[in-house]
N, CA, C and O atoms as a GROMACS GRO file, in nm:
protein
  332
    1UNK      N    1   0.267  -4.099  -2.631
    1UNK     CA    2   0.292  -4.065  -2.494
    1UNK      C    3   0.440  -4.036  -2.472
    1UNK      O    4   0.476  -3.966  -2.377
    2UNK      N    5   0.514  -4.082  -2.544
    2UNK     CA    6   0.678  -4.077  -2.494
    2UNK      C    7   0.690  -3.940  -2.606
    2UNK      O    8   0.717  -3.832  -2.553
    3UNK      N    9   0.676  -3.942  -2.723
    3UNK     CA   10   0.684  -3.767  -2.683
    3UNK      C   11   0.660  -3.681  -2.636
    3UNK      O   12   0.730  -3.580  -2.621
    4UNK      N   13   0.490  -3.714  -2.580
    4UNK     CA   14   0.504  -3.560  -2.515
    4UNK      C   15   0.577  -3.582  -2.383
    4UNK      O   16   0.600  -3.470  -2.336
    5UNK      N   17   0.610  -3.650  -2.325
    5UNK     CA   18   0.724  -3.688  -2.185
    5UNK      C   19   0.855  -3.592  -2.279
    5UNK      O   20   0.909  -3.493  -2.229
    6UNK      N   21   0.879  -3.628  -2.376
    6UNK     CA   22   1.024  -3.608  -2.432
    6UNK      C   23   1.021  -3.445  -2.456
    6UNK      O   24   1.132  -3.392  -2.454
    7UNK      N   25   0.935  -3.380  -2.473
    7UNK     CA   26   0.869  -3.252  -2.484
    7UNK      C   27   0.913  -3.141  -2.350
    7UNK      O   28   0.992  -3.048  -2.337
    8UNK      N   29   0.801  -3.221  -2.251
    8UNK     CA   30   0.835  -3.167  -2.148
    8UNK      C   31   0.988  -3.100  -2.099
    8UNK      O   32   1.033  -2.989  -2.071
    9UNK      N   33   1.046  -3.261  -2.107
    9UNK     CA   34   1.136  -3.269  -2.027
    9UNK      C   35   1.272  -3.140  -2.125
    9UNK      O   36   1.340  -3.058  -2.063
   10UNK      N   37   1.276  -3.156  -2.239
   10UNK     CA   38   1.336  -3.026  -2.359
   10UNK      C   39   1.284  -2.902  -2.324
   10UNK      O   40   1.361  -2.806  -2.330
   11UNK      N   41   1.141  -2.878  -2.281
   11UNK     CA   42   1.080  -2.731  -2.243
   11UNK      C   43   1.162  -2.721  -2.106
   11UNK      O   44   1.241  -2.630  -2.079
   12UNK      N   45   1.137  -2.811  -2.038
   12UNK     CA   46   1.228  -2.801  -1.894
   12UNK      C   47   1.395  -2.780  -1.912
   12UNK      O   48   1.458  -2.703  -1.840
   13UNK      N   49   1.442  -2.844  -1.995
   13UNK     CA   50   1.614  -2.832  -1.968
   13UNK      C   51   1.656  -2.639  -2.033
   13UNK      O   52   1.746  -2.556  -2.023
   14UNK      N   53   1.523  -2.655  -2.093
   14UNK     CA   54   1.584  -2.449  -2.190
   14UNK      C   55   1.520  -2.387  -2.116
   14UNK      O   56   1.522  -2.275  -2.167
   15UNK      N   57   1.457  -2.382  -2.020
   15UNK     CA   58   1.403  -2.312  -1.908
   15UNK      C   59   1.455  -2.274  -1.847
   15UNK      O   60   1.457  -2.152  -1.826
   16UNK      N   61   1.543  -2.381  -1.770
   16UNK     CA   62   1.615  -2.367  -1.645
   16UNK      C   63   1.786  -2.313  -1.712
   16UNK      O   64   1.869  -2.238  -1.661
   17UNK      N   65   1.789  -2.365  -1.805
   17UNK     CA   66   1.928  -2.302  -1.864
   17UNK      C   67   1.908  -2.153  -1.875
   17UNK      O   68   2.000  -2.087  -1.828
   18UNK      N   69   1.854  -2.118  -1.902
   18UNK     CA   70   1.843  -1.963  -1.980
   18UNK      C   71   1.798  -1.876  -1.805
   18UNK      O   72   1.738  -1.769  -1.795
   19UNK      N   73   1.842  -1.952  -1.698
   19UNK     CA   74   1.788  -1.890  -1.584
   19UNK      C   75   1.950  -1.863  -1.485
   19UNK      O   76   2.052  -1.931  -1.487
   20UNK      N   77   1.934  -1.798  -1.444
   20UNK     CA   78   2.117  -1.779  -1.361
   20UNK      C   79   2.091  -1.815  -1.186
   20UNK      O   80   2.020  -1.792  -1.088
   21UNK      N   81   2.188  -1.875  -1.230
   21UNK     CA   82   2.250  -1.942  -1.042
   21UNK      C   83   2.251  -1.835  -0.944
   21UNK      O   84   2.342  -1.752  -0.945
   22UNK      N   85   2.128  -1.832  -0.833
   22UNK     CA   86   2.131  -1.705  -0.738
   22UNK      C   87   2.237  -1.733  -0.631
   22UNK      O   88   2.173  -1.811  -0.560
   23UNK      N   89   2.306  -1.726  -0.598
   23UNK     CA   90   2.368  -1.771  -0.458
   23UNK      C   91   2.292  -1.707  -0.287
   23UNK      O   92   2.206  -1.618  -0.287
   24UNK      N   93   2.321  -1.744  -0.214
   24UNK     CA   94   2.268  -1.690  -0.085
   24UNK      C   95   2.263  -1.513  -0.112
   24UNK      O   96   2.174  -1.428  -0.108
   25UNK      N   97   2.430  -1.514  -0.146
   25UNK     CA   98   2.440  -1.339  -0.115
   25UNK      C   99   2.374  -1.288  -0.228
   25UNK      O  100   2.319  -1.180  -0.213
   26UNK      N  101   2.367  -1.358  -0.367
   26UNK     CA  102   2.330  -1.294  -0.457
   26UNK      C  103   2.176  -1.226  -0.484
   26UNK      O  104   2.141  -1.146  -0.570
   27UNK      N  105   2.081  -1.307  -0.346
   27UNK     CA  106   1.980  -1.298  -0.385
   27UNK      C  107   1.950  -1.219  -0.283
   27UNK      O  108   1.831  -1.187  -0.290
   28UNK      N  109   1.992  -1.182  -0.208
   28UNK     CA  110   1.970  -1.025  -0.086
   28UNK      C  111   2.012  -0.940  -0.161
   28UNK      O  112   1.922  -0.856  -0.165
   29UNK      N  113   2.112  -0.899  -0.239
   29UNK     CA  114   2.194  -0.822  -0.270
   29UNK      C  115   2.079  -0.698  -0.398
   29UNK      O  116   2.022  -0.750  -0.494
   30UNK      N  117   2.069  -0.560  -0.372
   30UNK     CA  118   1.996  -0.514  -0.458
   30UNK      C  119   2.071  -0.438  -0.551
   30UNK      O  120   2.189  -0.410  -0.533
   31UNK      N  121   2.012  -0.406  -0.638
   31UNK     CA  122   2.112  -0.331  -0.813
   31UNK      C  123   2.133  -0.181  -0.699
   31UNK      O  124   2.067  -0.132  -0.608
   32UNK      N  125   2.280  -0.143  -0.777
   32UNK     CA  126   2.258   0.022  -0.751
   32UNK      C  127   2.185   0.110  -0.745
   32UNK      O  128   2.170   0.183  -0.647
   33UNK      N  129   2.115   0.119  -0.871
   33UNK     CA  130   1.979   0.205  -0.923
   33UNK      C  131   1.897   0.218  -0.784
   33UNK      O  132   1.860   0.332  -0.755
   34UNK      N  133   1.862   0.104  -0.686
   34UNK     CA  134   1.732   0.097  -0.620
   34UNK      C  135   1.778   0.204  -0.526
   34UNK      O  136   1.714   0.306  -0.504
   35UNK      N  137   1.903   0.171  -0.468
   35UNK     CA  138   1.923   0.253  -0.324
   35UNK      C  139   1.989   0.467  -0.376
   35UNK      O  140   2.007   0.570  -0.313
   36UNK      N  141   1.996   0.436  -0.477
   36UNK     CA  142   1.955   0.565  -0.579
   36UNK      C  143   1.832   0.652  -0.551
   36UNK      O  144   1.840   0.773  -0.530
   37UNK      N  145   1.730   0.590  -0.552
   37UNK     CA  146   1.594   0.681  -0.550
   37UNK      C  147   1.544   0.666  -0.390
   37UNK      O  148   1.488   0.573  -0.332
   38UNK      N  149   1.576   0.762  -0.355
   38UNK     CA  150   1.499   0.813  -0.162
   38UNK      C  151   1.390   0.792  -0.189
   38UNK      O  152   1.364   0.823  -0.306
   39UNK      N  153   1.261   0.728  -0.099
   39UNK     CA  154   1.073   0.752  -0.076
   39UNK      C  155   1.115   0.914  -0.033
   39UNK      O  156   1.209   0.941   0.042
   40UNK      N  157   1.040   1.000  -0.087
   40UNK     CA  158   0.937   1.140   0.006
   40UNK      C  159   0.865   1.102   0.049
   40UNK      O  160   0.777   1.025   0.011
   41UNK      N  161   0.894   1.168   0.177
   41UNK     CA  162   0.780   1.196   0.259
   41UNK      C  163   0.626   1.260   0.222
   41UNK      O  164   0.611   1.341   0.132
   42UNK      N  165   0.529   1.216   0.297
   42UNK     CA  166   0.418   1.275   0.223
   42UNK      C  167   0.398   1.438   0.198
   42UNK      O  168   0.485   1.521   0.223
   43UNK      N  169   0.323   1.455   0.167
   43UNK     CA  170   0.309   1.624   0.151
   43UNK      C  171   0.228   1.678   0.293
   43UNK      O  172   0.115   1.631   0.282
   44UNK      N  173   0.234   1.735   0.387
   44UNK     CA  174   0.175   1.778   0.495
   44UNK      C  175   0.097   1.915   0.440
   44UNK      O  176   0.117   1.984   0.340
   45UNK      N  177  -0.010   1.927   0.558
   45UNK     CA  178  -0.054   2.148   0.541
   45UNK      C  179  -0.044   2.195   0.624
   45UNK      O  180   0.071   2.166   0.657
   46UNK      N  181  -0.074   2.243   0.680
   46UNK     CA  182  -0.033   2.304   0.773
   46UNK      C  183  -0.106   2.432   0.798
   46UNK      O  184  -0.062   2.544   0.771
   47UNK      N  185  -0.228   2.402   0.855
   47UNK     CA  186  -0.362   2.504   0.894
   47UNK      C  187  -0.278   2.573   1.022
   47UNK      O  188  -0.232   2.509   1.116
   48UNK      N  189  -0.265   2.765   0.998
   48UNK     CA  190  -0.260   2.835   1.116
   48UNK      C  191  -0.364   2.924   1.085
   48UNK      O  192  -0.367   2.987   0.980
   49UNK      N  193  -0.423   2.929   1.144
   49UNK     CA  194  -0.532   3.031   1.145
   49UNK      C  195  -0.497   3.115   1.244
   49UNK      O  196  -0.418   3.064   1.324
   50UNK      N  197  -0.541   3.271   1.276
   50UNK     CA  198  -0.512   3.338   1.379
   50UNK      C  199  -0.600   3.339   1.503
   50UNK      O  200  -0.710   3.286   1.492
   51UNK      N  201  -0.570   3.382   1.597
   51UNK     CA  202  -0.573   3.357   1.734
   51UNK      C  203  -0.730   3.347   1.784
   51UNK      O  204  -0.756   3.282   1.885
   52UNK      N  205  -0.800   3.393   1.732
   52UNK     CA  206  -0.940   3.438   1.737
   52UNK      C  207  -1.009   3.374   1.688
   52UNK      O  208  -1.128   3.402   1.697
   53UNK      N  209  -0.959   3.232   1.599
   53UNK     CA  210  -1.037   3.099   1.563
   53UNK      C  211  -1.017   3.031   1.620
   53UNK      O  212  -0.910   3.041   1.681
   54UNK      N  213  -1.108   2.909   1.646
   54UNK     CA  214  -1.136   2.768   1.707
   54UNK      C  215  -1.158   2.702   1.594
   54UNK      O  216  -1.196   2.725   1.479
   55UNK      N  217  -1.123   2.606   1.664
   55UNK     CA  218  -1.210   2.457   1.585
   55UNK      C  219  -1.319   2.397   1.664
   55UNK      O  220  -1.288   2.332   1.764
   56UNK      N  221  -1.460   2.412   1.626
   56UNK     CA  222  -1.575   2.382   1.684
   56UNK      C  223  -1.611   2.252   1.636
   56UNK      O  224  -1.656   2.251   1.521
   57UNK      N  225  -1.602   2.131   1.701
   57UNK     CA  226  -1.637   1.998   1.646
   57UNK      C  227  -1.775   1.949   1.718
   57UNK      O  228  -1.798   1.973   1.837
   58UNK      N  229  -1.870   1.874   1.628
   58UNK     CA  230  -1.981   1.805   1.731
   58UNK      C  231  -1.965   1.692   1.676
   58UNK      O  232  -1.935   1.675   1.558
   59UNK      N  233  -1.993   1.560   1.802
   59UNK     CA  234  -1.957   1.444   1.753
   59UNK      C  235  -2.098   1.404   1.787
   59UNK      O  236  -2.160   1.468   1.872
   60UNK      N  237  -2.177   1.254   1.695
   60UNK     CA  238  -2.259   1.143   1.744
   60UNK      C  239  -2.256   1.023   1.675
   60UNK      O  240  -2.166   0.989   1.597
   61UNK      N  241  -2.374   0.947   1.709
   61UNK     CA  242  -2.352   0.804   1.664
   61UNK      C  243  -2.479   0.770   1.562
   61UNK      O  244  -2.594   0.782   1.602
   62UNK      N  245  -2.448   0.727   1.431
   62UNK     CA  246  -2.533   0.750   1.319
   62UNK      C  247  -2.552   0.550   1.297
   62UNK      O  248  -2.465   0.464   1.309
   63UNK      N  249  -2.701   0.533   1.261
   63UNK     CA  250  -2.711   0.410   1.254
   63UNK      C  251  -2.674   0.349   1.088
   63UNK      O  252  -2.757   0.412   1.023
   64UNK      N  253  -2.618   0.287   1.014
   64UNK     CA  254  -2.564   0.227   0.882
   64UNK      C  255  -2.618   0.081   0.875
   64UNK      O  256  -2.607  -0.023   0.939
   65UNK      N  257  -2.687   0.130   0.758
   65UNK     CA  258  -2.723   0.004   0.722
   65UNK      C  259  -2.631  -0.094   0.580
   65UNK      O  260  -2.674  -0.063   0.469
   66UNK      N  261  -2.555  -0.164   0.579
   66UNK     CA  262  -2.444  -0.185   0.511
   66UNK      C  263  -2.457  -0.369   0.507
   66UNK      O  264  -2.521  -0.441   0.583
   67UNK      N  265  -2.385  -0.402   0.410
   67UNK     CA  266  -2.441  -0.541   0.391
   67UNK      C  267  -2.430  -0.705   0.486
   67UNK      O  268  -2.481  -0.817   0.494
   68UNK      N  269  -2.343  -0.631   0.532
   68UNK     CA  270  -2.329  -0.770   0.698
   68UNK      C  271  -2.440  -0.729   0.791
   68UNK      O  272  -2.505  -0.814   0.852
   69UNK      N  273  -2.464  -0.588   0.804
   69UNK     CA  274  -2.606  -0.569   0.888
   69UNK      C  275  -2.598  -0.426   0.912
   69UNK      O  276  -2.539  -0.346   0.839
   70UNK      N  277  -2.680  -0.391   1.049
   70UNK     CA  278  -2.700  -0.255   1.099
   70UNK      C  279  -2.563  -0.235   1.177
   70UNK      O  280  -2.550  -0.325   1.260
   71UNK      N  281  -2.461  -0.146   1.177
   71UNK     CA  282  -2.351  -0.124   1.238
   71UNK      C  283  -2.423   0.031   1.315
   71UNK      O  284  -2.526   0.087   1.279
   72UNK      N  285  -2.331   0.071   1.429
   72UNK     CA  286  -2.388   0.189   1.478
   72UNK      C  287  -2.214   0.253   1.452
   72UNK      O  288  -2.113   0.205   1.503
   73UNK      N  289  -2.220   0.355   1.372
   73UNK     CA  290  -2.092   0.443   1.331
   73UNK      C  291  -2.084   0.565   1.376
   73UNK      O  292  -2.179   0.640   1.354
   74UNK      N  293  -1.928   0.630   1.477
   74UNK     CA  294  -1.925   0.773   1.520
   74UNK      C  295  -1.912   0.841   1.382
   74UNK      O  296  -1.868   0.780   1.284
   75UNK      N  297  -1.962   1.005   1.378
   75UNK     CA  298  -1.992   1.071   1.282
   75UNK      C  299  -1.902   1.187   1.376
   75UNK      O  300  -1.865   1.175   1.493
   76UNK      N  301  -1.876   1.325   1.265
   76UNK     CA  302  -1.832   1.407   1.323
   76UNK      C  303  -1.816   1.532   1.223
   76UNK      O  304  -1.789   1.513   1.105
   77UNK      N  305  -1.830   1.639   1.267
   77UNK     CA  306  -1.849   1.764   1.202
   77UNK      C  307  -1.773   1.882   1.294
   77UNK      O  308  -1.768   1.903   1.416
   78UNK      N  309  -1.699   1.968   1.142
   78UNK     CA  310  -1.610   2.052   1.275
   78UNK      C  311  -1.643   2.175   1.140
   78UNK      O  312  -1.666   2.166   1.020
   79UNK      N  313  -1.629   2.286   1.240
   79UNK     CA  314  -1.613   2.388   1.131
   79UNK      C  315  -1.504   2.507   1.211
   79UNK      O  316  -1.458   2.486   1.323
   80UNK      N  317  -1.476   2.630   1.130
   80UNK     CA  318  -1.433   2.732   1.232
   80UNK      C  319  -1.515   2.825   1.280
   80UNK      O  320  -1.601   2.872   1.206
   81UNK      N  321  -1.502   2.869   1.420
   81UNK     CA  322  -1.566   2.984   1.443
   81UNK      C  323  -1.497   3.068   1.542
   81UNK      O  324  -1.408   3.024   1.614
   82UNK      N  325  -1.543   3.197   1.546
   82UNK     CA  326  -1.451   3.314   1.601
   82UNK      C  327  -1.454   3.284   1.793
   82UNK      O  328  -1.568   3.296   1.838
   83UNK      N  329  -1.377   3.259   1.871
   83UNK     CA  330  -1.392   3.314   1.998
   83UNK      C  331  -1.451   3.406   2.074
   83UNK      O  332  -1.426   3.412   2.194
   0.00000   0.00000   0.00000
């Protein structure tokens, strides 16, 4: 029993040694590299169709049967058509 106590406590002291002292600021603080790479924005499309199309949508309510129970779900369908 007192070795493996004596074990532990040796796995514990090279653990924590081989680990570095964060300070308050040190641990907000981020590497260069990060603030380096900008997020993009997503990719958008950008539907123009000419003047003489619509967007014809019909909406209703479709019954689902799904595993907590019967839910009642809006449905919806659009297509183009001429004016």
């Amino acid at each position: 029993m007192r070795f493996a106590t004596w074990g532990w406590a040796i796995a514990l002291a090279i653990g924590t040694a081989g680990m570095p002292a964060f300070g308050p600021a040190q641990a907000q603080s981020q590497p260069d590299d990060y603030r380096a790479v900008r997020p993009r924005a997503p990719a958008r499309i950008t539907v123009t169709p000419s003047r003489r199309l619509v967007r014809e949508c019909v909406g209703w309510y479709a019954i689902e049967h799904r595993l907590a129970g019967t839910v009642v779900t809006p449905q919806k369908s659009c297509h183009w058509a001429y004016r």
